[in-house]
C-alpha positions as CSV (number, residue, x, y, z in Angstrom):
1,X,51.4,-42.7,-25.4
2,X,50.0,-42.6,-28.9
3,X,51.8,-40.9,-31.4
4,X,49.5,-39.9,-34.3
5,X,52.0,-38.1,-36.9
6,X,49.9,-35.9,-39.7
7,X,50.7,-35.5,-43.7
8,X,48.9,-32.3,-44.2
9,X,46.1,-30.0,-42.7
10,X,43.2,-32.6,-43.5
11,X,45.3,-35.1,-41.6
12,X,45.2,-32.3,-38.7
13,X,41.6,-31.4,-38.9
14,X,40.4,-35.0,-38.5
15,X,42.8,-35.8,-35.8
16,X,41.0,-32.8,-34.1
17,X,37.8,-33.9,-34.7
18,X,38.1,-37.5,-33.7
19,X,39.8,-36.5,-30.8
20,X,36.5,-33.8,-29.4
21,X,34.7,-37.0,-30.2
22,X,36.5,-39.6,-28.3
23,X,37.0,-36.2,-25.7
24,X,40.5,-37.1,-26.3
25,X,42.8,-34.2,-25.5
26,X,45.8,-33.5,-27.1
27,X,49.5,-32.6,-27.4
28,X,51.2,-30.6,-30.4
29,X,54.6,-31.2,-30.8
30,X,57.2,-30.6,-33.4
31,X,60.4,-32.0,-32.8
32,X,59.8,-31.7,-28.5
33,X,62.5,-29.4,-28.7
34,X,60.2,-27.3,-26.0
35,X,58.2,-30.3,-24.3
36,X,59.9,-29.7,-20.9
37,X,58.7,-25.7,-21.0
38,X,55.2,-25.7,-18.7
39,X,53.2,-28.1,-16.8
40,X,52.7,-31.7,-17.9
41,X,49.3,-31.9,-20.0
42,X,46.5,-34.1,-19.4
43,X,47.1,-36.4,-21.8
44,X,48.5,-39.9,-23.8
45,X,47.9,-38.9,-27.1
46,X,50.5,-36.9,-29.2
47,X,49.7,-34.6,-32.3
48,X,52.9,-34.6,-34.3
49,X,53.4,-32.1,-36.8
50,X,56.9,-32.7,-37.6
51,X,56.0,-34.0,-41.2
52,X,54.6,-30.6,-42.3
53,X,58.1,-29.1,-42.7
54,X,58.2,-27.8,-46.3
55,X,59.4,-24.2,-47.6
56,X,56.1,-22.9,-49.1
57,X,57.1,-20.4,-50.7
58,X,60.2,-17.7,-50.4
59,X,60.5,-14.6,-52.0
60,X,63.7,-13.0,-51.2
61,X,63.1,-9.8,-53.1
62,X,59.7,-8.9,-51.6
63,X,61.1,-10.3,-47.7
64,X,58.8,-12.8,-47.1
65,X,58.8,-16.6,-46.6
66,X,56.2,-19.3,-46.1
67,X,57.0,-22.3,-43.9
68,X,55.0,-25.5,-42.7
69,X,55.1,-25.4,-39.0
70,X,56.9,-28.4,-38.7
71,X,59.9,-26.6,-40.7
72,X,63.1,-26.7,-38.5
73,X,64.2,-24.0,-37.3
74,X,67.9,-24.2,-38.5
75,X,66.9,-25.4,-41.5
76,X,65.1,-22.2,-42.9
77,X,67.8,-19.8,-40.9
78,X,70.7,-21.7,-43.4
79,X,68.3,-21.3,-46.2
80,X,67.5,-17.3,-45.3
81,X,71.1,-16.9,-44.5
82,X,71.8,-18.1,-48.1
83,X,70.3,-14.9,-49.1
84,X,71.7,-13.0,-46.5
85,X,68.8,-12.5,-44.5
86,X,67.5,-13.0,-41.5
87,X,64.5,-13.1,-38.5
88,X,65.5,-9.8,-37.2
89,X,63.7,-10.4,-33.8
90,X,66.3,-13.2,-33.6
91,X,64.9,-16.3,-31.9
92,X,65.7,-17.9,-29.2
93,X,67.5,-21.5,-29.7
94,X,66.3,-23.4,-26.2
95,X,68.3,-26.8,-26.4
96,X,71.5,-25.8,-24.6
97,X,69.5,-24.5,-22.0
98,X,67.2,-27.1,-21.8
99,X,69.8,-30.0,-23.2
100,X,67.3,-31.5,-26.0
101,X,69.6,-32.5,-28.5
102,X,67.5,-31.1,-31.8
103,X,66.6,-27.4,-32.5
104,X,63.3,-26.8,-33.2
105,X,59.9,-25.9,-35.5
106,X,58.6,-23.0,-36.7
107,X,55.8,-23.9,-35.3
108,X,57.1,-24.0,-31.7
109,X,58.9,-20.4,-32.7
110,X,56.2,-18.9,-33.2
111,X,54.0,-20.4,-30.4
112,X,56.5,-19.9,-28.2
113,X,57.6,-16.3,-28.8
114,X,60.9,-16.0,-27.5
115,X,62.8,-13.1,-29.2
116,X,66.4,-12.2,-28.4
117,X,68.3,-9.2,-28.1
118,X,67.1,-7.3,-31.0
119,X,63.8,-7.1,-29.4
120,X,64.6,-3.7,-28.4
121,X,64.6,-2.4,-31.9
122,X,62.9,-5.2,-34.1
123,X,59.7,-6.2,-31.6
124,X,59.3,-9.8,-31.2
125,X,57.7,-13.1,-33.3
126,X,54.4,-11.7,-33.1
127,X,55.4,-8.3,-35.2
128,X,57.5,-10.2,-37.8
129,X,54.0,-12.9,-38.4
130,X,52.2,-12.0,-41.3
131,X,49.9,-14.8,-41.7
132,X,48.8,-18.7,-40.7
133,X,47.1,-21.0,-41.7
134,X,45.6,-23.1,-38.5
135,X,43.0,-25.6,-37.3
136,X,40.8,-24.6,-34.3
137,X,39.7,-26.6,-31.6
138,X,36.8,-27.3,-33.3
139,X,38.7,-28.9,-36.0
140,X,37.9,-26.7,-38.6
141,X,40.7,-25.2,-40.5
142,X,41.3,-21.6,-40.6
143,X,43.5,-18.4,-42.2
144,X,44.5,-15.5,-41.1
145,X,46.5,-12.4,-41.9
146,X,48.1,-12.8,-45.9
147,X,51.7,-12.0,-47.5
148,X,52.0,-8.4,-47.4
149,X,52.5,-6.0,-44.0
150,X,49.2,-4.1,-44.4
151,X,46.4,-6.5,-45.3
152,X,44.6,-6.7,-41.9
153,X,41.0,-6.0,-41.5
154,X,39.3,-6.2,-38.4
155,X,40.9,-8.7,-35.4
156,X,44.4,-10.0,-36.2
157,X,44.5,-12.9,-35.1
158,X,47.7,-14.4,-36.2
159,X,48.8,-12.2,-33.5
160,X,47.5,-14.1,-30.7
161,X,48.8,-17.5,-32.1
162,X,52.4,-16.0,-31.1
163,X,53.1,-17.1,-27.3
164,X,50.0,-18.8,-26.9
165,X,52.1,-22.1,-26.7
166,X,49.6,-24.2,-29.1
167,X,46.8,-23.5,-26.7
168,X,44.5,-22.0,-29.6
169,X,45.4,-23.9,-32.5
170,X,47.4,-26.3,-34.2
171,X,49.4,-24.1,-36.6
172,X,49.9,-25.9,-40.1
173,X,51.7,-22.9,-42.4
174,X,52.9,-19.7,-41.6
175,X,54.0,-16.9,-43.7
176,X,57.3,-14.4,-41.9
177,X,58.8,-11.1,-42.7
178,X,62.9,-11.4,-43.1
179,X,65.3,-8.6,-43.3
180,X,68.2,-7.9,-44.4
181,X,71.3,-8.7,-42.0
182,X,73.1,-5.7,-41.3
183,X,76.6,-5.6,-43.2
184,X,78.2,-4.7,-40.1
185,X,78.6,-5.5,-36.4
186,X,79.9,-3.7,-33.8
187,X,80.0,-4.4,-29.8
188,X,81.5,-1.9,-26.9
189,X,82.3,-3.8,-24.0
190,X,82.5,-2.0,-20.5
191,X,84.2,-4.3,-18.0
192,X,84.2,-4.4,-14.1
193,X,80.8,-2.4,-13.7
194,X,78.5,-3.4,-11.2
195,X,74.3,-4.6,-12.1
196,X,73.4,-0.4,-11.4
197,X,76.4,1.3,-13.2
198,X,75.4,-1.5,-15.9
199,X,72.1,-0.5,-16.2
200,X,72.6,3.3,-16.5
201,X,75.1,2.6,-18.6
202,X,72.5,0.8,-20.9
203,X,70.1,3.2,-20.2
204,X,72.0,6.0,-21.6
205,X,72.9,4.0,-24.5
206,X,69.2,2.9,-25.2
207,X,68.7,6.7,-25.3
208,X,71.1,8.2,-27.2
209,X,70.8,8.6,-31.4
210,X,73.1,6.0,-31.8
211,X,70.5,3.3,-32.3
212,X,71.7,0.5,-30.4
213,X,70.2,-3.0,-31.2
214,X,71.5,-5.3,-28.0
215,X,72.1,-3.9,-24.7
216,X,73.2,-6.9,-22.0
217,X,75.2,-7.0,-18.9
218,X,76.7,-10.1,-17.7
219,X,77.9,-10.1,-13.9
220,X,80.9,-11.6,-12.9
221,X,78.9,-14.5,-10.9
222,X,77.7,-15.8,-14.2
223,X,81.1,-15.6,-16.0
224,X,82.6,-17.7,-13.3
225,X,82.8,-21.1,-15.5
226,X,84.4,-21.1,-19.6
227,X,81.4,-20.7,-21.7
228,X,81.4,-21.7,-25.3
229,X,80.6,-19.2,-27.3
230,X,81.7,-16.3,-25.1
231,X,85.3,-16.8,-26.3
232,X,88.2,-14.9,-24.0
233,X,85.3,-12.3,-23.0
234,X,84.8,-14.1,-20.0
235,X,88.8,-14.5,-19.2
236,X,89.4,-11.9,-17.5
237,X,87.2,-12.3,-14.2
238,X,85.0,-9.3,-14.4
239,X,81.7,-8.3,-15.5
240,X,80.7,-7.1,-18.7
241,X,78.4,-5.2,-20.4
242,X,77.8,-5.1,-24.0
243,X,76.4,-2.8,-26.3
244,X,75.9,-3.5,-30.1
245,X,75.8,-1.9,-33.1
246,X,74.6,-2.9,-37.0
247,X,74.1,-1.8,-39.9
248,X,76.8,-0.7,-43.1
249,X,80.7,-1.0,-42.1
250,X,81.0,3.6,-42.0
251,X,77.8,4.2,-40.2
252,X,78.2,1.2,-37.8
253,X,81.9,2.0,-37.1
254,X,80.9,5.8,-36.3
255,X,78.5,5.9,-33.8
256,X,80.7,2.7,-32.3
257,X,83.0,6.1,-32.0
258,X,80.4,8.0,-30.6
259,X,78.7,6.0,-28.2
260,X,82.2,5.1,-26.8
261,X,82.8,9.2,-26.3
262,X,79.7,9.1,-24.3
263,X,79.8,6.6,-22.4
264,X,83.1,7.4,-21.2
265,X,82.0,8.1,-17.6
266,X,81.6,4.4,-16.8
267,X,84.8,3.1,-18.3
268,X,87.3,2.7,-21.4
269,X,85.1,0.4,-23.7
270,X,87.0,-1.8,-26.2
271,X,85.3,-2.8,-29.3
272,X,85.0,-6.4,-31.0
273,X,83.6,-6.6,-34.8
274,X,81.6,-9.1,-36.9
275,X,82.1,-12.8,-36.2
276,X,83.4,-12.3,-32.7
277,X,80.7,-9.9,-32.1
278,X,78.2,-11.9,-33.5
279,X,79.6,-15.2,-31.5
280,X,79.6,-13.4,-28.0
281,X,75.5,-12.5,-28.8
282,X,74.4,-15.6,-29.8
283,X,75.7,-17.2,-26.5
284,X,73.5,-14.3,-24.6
285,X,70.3,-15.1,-26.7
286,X,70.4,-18.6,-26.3
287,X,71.8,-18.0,-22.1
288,X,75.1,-20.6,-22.4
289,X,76.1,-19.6,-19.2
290,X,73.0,-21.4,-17.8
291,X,73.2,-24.2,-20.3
292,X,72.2,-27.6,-19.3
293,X,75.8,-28.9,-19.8
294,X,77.6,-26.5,-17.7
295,X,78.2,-26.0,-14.0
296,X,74.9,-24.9,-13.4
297,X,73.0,-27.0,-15.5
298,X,71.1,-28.9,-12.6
299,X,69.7,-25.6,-11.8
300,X,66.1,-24.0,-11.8
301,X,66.2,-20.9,-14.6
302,X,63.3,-17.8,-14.6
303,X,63.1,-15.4,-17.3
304,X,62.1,-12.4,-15.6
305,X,60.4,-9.2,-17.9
306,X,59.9,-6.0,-16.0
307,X,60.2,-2.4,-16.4
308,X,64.3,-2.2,-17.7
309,X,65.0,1.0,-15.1
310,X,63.9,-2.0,-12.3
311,X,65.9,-4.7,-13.9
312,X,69.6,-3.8,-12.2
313,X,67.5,-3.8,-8.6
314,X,65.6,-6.9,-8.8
315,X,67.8,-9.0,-10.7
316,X,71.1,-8.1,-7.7
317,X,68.2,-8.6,-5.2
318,X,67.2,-12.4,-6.2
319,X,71.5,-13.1,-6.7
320,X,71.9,-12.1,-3.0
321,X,68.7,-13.3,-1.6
322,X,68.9,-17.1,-3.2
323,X,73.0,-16.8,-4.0
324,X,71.9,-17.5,-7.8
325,X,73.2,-16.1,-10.9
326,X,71.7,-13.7,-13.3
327,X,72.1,-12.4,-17.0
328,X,70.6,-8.6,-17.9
329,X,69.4,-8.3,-21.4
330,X,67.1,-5.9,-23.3
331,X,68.4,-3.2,-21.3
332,X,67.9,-4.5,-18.0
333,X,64.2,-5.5,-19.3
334,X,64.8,-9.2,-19.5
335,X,66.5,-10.7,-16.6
336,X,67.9,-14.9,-16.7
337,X,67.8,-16.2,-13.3
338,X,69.6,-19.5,-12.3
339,X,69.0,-20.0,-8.7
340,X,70.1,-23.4,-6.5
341,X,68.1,-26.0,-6.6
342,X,65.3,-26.1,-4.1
343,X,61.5,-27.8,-4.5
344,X,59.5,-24.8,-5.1
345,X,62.3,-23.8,-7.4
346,X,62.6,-19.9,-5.5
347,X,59.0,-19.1,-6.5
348,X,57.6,-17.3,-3.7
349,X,60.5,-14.9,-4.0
350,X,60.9,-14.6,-7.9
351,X,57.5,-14.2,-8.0
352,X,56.8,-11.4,-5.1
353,X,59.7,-9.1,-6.9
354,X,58.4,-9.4,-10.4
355,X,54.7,-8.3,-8.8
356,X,56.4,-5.5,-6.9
357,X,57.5,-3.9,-10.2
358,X,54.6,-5.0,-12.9
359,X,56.6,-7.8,-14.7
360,X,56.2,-11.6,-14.6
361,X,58.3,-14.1,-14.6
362,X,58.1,-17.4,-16.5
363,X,60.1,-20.9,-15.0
364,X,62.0,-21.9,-18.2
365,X,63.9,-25.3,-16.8
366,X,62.7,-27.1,-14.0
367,X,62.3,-30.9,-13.1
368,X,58.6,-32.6,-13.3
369,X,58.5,-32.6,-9.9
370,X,58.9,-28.8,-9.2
371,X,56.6,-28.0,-11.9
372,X,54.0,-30.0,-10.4
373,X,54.2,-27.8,-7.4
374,X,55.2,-24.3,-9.0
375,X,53.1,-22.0,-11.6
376,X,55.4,-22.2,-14.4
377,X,53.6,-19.6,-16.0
378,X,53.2,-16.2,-14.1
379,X,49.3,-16.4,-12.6
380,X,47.3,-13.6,-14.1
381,X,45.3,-11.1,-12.4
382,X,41.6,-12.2,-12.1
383,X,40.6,-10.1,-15.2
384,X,42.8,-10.6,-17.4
385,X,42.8,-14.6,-16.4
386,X,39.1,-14.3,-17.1
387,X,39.5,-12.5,-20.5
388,X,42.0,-15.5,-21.6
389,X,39.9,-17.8,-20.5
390,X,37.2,-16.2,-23.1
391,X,39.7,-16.5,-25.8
392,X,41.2,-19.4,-25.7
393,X,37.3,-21.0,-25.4
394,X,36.3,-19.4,-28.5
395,X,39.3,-21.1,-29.9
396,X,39.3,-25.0,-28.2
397,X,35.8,-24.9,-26.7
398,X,36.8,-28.6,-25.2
399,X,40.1,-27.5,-24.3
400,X,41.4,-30.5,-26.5
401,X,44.9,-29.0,-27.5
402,X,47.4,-29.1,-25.3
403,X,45.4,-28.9,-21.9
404,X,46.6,-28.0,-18.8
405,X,50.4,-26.9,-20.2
406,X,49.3,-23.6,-18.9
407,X,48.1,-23.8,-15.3
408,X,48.8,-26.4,-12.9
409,X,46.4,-28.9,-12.4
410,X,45.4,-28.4,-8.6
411,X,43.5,-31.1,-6.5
């Protein structure tokens, strides 16, 4: 496998253009943190971007920052943190799920697109990405988007960079919004309720004025082992459900108050504040229950996104049907699945209820082997397959960065 680590943009563009020359296709990586995340690509040569990884520019006052995509992630979280800010769509750390032992890129953030449980409220990676700098598949360097909010005219492109898992470009600089971190936390927890009651009970949270910012139900299957993270939460052998609350110390304390009052019907909630708080949903972002190092660490894991008023339904069906374990967050909207090992990894199934209620479903961990054989991706309907087909050609005509991670290669 040849490695070819760049210095700067330039360095990208010609490793692009040599590489359409020699029809050499190629993989973008950061730090790999993600590598394991899709189908293996048709290629031995390597793009490393992990040398692009300085702080461009950071301008706490006006809420912007301006990274190199090979910025790490923690890196710039300590350095945002310093200023007591934050990425309020609050990524998604993968390496205890997936066991890679380095966080990773901005680069991968954003081409990845997995936003936590503020997603709710604060939209996901795409809505917080103002700009980027990138080179196409034709090796030519682009920019889109700028440093302020409004400053788009015509497509906006930067948009589709987010999630496309660096199938359109190599990213080389970004610019982010940040925001404030609230000066408060506060999460109800309603014990013992079953995946419906859950779900209408985040349901009428979701609705009420109190504006919640993480609603997530964790049954008592997944709770079964001591998860890091989750502190004595998890003690006391019954589901939970969790309900969260920001912003300053009064307001945040109040409608705590409130949304206890009305959701009184499903249970006494207790409340936890701050670090505790803060602890128990940042094991539910980054799924520890599933992680790689625990009990169920050998196991296949789906993130499931449907409908949130289908969530309690399809998520209990799967746990019955496969005897697998699930996590609810977003309201019921984004369901973790860890399901027993099995070659085609529960597909059929996984796949047939996420159809039967317009989500998809996405095969986060896996082995080689069952990715070889299983979509990891959720297939598209002809359309819209045909319409990304469109755009990622106008991108990578040659389909020279990372080929293939996508769809399976079939025979």
């Amino acid at each position: 496998m040849d490695t070819l680590k760049v210095r700067d943009a330039k360095d990208v563009e010609e490793v692009v253009r040599a590489a359409i020359a020699n029809e050499q296709p190629l993989e973008i990586i950061g730090h790999g943190s993600m590598r394991s995340i899709g189908h293996a690509m048709a290629t031995n040569a390597v793009l490393d971007v992990s040398a692009l990884n300085a702080v461009t520019s950071y301008e706490p006052n006006e809420l912007i920052v301006t990274l190199q995509a090979g910025a790490p992630v923690a890196d710039v979280l300590s350095l945002i943190d310093a200023k007591n800010q934050q990425f309020a769509f609050e990524p998604v750390n993968t390496a205890p799920l997936l066991g890679t032992p380095l966080s990773g890129t901005i680069g991968g953030m954003i081409a990845a697109g997995l936003a936590g449980p503020r997603r709710i409220k604060a939209g996901g990676a795409r809505d917080h990405l103002l700009g980027a700098h990138a080179v196409s598949g034709f090796g030519d360097s682009f920019k889109t988007g700028g440093k302020v909010v409004k400053n788009v005219t015509g497509y906006d492109l930067c948009k589709l960079l987010a999630g496309s898992w660096g199938t359109l470009s190599v990213m080389t600089e970004v610019t982010l919004k940040v925001m404030p971190k609230p000066e408060a936390e506060r999460s109800l927890l309603l014990r013992g309720l079953d995946d419906a009651a859950a779900n209408k009970a985040m349901t009428a949270a979701l609705g009420s004025p109190y504006d919640v910012s993480g609603a997530a139900h964790l049954p008592k299957s997944a709770l079964r082992t001591r998860t890091d993270g989750l502190g004595d939460i998890a003690g006391q052998g019954e589901a939970v459900t969790v309900l969260r609350l920001e912003g300053i110390a009064a307001s945040a304390s109040h409608r705590a108050g409130s949304l206890r009052e009305l959701l009184a019907p499903f249970g006494a909630a207790t409340l936890i504040e701050d670090a505790a708080s803060s602890m128990l949903w940042s094991a539910i972002r980054d799924v520890l229950p599933f992680a790689a190092g625990g009990a169920l660490g050998d196991w296949p894991v789906w993130r499931i996104v449907c409908p949130p008023a289908s969530g309690a339904v399809l998520g209990a069906q799967l746990a019955r049907e496969t005897g697998g374990d699930v996590i609810y967050d977003w309201g019921g909207g984004l369901i973790w699945a860890a399901l027993p090992p099995k070659p085609d990894a529960h597909a059929p199934s996984v796949r047939q209820r996420a159809d039967a209620v317009g989500g998809h479903a996405t095969l986060i961990r896996a082995t080689e082997d069952v990715r070889r054989v299983v979509d990891v991706f959720h297939p598209q309907a002809p359309g819209v397959a045909a319409l990304s087909e469109r755009v990622r050609a106008s991108f990578d005509p040659k389909s020279i960065l990372n080929r293939g991670r996508l769809r399976r290669a079939t025979a």
